[in-house]
C-alpha positions in Angstrom: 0.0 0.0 0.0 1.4 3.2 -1.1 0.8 6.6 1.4 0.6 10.1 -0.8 2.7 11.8 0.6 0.9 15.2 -1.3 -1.8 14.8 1.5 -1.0 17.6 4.5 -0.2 15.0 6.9 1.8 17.5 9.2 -1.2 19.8 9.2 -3.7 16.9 10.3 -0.7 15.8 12.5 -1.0 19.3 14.5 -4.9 19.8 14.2 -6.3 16.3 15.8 -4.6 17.3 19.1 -5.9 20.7 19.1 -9.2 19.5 18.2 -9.4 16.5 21.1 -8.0 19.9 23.6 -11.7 21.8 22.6 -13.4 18.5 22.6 -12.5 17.9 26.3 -13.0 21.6 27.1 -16.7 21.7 25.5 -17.8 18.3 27.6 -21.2 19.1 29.4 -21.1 18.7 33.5 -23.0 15.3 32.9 -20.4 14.2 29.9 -17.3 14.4 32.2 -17.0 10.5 32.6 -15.9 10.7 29.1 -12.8 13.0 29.7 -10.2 9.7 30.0 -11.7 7.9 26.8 -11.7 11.0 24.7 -8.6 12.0 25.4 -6.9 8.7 25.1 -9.1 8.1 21.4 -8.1 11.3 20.1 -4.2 11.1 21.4 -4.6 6.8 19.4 -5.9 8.2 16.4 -2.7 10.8 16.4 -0.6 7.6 16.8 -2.5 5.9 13.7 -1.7 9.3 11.7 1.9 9.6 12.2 2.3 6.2 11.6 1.0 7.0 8.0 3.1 10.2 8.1 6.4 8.1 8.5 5.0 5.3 6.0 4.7 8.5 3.2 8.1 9.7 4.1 10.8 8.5 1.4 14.0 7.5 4.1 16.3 6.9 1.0 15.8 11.6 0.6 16.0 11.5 4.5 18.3 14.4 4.2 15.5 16.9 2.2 12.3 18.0 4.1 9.3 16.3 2.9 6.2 16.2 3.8 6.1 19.7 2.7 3.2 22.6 2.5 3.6 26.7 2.7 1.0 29.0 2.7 0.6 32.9 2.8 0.1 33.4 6.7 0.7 37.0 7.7 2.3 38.4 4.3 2.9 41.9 5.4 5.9 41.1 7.6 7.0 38.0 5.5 5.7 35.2 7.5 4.8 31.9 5.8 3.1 28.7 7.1 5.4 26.6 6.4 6.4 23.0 7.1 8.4 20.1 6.6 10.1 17.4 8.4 13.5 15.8 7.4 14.6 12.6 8.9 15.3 14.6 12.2 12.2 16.3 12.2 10.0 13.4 12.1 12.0 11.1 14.7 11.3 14.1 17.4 7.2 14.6 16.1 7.2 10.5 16.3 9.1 10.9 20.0 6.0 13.7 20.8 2.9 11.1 19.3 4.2 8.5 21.0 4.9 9.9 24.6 1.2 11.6 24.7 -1.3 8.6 24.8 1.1 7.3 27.3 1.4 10.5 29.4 -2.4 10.4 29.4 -2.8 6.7 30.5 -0.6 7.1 33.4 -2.4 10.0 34.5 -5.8 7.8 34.0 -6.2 8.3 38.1 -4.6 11.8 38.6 -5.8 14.8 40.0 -8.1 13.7 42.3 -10.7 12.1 39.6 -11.0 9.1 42.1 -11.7 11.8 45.2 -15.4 11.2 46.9 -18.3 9.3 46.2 -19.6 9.4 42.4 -21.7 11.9 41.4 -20.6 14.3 44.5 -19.3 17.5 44.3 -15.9 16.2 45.2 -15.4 13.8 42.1 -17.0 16.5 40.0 -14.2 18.7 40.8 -11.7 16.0 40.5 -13.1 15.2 37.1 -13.0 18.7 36.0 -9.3 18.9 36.9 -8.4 16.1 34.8 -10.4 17.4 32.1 -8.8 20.4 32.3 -4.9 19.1 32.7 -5.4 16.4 29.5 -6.7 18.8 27.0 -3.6 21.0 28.2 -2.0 17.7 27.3 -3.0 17.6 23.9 -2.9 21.4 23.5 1.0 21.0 23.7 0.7 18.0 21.6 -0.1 20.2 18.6 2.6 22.6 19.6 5.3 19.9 19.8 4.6 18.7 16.6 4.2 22.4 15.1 7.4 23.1 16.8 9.9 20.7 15.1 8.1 21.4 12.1 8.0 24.5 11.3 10.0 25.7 8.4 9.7 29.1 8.7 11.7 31.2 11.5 8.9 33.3 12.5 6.4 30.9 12.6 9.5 28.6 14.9 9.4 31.6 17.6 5.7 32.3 17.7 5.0 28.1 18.5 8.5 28.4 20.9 6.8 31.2 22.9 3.3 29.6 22.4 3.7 26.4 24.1 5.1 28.2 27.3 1.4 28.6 27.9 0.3 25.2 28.7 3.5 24.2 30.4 3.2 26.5 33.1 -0.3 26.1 33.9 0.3 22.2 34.3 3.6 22.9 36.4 1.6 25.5 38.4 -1.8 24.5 38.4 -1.6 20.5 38.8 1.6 20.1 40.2 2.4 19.0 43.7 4.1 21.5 47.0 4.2 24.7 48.1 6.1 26.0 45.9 4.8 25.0 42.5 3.9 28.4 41.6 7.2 29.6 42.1 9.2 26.7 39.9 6.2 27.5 37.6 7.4 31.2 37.4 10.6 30.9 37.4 10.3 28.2 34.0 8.1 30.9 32.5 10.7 33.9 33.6 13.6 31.7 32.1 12.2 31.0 28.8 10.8 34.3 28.3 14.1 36.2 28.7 15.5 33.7 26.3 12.3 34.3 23.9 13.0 37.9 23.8 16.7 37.7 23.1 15.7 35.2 20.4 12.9 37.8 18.9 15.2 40.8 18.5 18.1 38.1 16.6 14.8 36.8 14.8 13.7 40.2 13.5 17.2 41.6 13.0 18.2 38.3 11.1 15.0 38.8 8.4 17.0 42.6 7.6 19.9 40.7 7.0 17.6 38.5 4.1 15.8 38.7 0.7 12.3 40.2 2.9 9.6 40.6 1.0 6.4 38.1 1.7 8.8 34.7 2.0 11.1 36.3 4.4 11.0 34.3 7.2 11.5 31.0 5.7 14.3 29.1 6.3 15.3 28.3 3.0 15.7 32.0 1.9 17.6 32.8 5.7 20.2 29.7 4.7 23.3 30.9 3.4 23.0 34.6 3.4 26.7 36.6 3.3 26.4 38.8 6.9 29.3 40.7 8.5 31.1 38.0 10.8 30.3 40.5 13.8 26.3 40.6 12.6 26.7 36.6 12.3 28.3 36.1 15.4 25.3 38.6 17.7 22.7 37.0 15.8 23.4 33.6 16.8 24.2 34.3 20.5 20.5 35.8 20.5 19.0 32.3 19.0 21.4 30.0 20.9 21.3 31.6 24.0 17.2 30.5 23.9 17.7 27.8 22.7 20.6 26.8 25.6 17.7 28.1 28.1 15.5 25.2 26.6 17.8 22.6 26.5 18.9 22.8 29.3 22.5 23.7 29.2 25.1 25.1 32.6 24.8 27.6 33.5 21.6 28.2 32.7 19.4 25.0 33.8 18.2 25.8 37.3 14.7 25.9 36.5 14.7 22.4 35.1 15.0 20.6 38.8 12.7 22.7 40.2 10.1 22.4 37.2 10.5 18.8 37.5 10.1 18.2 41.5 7.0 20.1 41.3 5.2 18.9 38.1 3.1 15.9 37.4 5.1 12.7 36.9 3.2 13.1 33.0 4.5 16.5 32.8 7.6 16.2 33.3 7.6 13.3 30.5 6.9 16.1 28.0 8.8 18.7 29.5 12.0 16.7 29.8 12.0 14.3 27.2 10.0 16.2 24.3 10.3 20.3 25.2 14.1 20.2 26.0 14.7 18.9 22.6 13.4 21.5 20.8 16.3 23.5 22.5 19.4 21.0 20.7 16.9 20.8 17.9 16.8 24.4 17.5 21.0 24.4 17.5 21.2 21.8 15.2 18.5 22.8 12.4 18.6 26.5 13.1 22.1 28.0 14.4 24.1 26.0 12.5 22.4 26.3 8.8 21.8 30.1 9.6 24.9 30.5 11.1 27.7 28.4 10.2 30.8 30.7 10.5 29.4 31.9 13.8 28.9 28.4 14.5 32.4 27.1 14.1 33.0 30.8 16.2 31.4 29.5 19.2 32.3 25.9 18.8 35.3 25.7 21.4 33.5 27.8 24.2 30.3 25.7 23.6 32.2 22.3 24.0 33.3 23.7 27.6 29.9 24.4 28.6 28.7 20.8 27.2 31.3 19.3 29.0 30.8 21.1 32.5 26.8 20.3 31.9 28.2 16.6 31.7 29.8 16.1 34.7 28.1 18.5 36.7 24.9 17.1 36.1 26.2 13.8 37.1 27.6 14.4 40.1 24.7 16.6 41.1 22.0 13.7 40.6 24.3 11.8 43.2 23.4 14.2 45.5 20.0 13.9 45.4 17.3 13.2 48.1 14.3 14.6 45.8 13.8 11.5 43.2 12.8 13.4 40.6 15.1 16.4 41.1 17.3 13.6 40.5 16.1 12.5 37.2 16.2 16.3 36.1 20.0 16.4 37.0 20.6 13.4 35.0 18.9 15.1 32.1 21.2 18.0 32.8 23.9 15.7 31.9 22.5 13.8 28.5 22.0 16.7 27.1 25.5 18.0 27.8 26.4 14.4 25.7 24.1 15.8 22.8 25.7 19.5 22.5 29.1 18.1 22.4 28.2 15.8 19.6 26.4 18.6 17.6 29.5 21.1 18.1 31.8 18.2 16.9 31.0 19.1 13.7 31.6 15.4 12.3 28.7 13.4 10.8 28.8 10.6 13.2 28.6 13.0 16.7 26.1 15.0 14.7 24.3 11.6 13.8 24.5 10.1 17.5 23.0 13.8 19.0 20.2 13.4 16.6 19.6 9.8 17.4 20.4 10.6 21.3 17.3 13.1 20.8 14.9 10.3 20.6 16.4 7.7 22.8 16.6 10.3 25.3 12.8 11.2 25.4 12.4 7.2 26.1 14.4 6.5 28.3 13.6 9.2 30.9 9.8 9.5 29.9 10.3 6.2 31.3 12.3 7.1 34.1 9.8 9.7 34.8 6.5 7.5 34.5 8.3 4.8 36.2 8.9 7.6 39.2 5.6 8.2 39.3 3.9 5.2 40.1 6.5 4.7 42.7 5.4 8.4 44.7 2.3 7.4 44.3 3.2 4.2 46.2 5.3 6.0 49.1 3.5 6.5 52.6 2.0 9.4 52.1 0.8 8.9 48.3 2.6 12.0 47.3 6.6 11.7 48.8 9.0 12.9 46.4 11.8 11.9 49.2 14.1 8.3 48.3 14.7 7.9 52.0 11.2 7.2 52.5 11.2 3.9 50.5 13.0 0.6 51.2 12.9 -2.7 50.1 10.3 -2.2 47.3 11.3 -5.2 45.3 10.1 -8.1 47.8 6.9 -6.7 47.4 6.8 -4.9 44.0 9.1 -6.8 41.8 7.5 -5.8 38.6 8.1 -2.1 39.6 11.5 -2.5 40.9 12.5 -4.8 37.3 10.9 -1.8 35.0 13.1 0.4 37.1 16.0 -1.2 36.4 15.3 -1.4 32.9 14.6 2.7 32.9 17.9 3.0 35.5 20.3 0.9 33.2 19.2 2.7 29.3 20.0 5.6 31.3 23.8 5.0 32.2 23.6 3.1 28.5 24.1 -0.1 29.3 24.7 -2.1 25.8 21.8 -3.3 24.4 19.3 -0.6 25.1 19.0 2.2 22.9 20.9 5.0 24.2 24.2 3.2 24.2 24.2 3.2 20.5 23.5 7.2 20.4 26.0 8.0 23.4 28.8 5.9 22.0 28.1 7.8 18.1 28.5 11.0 19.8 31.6 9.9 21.7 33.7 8.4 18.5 32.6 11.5 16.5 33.5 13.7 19.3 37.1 12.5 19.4 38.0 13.0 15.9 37.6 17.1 16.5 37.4 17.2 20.2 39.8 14.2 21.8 40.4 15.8 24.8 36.6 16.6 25.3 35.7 12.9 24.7 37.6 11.3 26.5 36.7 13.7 29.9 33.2 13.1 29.0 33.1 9.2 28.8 33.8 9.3 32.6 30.0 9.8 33.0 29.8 6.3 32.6 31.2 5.9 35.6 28.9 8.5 37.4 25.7 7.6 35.8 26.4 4.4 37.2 26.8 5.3 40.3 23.6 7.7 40.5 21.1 5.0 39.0 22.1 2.1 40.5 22.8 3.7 44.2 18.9 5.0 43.8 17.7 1.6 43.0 19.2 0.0 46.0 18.3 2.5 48.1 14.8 2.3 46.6 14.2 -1.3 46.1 16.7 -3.3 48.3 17.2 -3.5 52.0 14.3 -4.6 54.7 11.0 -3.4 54.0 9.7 -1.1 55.7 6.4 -1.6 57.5 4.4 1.1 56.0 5.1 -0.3 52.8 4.9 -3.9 53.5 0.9 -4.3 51.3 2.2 -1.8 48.5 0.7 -3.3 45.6 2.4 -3.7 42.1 2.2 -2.1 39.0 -1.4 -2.7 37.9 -2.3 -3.8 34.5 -2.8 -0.4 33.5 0.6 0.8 34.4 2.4 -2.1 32.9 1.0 -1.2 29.5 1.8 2.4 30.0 5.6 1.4 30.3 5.6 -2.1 28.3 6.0 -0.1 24.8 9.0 2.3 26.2 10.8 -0.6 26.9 10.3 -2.2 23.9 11.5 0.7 22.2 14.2 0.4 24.0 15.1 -3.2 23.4 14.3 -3.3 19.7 16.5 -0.1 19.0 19.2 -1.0 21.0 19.5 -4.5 19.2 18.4 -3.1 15.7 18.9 0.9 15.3 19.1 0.6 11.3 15.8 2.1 10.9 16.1 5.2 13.6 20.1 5.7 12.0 18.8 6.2 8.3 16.5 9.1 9.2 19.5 11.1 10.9 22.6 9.7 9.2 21.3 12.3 5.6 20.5 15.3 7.9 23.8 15.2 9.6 25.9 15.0 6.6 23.9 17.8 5.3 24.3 19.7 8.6 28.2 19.2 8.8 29.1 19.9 5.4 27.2 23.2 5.0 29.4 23.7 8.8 32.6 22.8 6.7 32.3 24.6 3.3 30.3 28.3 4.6 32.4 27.8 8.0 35.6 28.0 6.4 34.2 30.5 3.8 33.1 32.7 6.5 36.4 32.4 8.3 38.4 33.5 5.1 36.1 36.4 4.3 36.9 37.4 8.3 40.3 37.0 8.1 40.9 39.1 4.7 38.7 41.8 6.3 40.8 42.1 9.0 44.3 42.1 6.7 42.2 45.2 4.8 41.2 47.3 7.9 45.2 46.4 8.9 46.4 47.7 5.6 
């Protein structure tokens, strides 16, 4: 069966979501029993679509954006809807499809839906607040797959700023502790001041370009001959934002607090999808747009990667707060994915595309895993590792999926991520040795953070206020059963995931290489002119 691939499958791909959002929203009082199936129907049918979506993609042109469509949006100022997916692309909106339905199972029992008899005021509210907090689930499902499709720059910062909107109400509206407000605050105050740095680089970089109604695409921004000073400003003001996102040292300190705070399901798509768009943004945006600057920055930027490595590492051994923990560990993998990008060699750049993915499974899974286990602590709601003990006599299931999540997080062979981690290292030390080679000693450390936690966790006497906890339910095993075997059938197989990145990066590199090195000559005769 052949998929056309002329039928605007990234359009449908962003309006389902938003549609199943006003859906939930426009349930009657009486209808509200219908919140969870809804939801979960209109987040399958997504699955169904980009399932298509990939099946129409040609992986043999995984380098060119398919999937394509532009239309006149707001012509006045030159922005285009546009969009397109290369092989990147569509991993990440895959990653995003995948995560929701997921997300949205494991918060079947959340906020309070369960609360007082049925039919009383007390399950009314409950059932409200989960119909509220899934269609903000599905409302950032449209922006995440707008996001890393967008192919035009002003349509890119609109959807960046955009999906800040339903982030901070499910951080500070269903999230858990006194002081959810404030990590929500201080995530919005973060990514604002790196959205407005980004808007003045975004409006001063479409002056520096063709203008005209098209301005704003990418395609007409790529390549363009700037002054190496004008290069090198505009892309501090994108990859500052973008480092904001990601999150990269020194500027990560909302993360931990976001993520103690925020639903277990939150945090899924806050860590393992919104981050991304952050070393997505470097690698599709900063380095096309900017290569010379690129190159520029390169050294200083391998620094930073390599401090947000190990500090990140170290930190998460430090941890009391379990999933403060799991937000330090993130710190740290995406510290692995910079360094591979600013490598500049096709098989770093490869393994940091590939490490994208594996990255949003393996600590969605983490996070969901997480989870379930709060929700299994004495109080129900303990965030707090020395309040567990000897979980796996009595949860085995729990403690083995933990393991699992634990050991693709230190990249143990035969899980995904080892295949993406151990890319990004050999790439890394053909340009960076030194920077390699101090970076693989996060083995060592991630080691040590995951599999301290799990025997602190699950081993040792139980204690006696967990000594009836029940296991993971039938529910929750299917909610992690298919991250797993994601896991497993990547790390075993990882042909299919490495031919939609292996094009993209060896498009990405060599327009790094040749513009690079043709900025740096037109810099350095510039200067031997102003000297003579």
């Amino acid at each position: 069966m052949t998929i056309d691939p002329t039928i605007p499958w990234l359009t449908i791909l962003v309006v389902v979501p938003l549609v199943g959002a006003l859906v939930l929203w426009a349930l009657p009082a009486s209808r509200l029993s219908l919140v969870r199936p809804v939801a979960l129907g209109f987040s399958l049918v997504e699955l169904v679509l980009v399932a298509l979506a990939v099946a129409a993609f040609d992986t043999s042109a995984a380098g060119v954006h398919q999937l394509s469509e532009q239309h006149e949006w707001i012509p006045q100022i030159g922005a285009s809807y546009a969009l397109g997916v290369d092989g990147v692309a569509l991993l990440l909106v895959v990653l995003s499809v995948l995560l929701v339905p997921l997300v949205i199972g494991a918060a079947w029992r959340e906020q309070g839906v369960t609360a007082g008899e049925p039919g009383s005021e007390v399950a009314l509210v409950g059932a409200r607040r989960l119909r509220h907090y899934l269609a903000l689930v599905l409302l950032l499902e449209t922006c995440m797959v707008l996001i890393f499709a967008a192919r035009d720059v002003f349509l890119f910062y609109v959807v960046f700023e955009a999906m800040l909107i339903p982030v901070y109400f499910m951080i500070g509206g269903f999230g858990e502790g006194a002081r959810r407000r404030y990590a929500a605050i201080k995530f919005l105050i973060f990514s604002l001041a790196g959205g407005l740095i980004m808007l003045v680089a975004v409006i001063a970089l479409f002056f520096q370009g063709p203008g005209g109604e098209q301005g704003f695409l990418t395609a007409n921004l790529t390549g363009l001959e700037m002054a190496p000073v004008t290069e090198r400003l505009l892309f501090l003001g994108f990859f500052l934002a973008f480092a904001i996102k990601a999150p990269m040292f020194p500027v990560h300190s909302w993360l931990p607090d976001a993520a103690e705070h925020a639903p277990a399901g939150t945090s899924v798509l806050l860590v393992g999808v919104l981050d991304k768009v952050g070393t997505f943004g470097m690698l599709t945006l900063c380095l096309p747009l900017f290569p010379g600057a690129s190159q520029w920055a390169a050294p200083v930027i391998i620094v930073l990667a390599v401090i947000s490595i190990l500090y990140g590492a170290l930190l998460a051994l430090g941890q009391q707060d379990l999933m403060r923990l799991i937000a330090y560990t993130s710190v740290s993998h995406f510290g692995v994915i910079i360094l591979g990008i600013f490598a500049f060699t096709e098989v770093s750049v490869a393994g940091s595309s590939f490490y994208m993915f594996n990255h949003g499974i393996s600590t969605g899974l983490l996070f969901l895993i997480a989870g379930f286990i709060i929700l299994r602590s004495p109080s129900g709601r303990s965030r707090n590792i020395a309040d567990l003990g000897g979980l796996a006599k009595v949860t085995p299931v729990l403690a083995g999926t933990f393991l699992v999540a634990g050991l693709s997080a230190l990249s143990l062979p035969g899980l995904s991520p080892f295949v993406s981690e151990i890319l990004v290292f050999i790439g890394a030390f053909e340009t960076n040795p030194v920077a390699a080679i101090v970076s693989a000693f996060v083995v060592i450390l991630a080691a040590l953070y995951i599999l301290v936690t799990y025997q602190r966790i699950f081993t040792g006497p139980v204690r006696s206020e967990l000594s009836s906890t029940p296991d993971l339910s039938g529910r929750e095993k299917w909610v992690v059963a298919p991250l797993i075997a994601v896991l497993l059938i990547f790390g075993f197989y990882p042909a299919p995931a490495l031919d939609l990145v292996r094009d993209p990066a060896a498009v990405s590199v060599a327009g790094v290489v040749t513009d690079g090195a043709i900025a740096e000559q037109s810099s350095d005769a510039s200067t031997e002119g102003s000297d003579s």
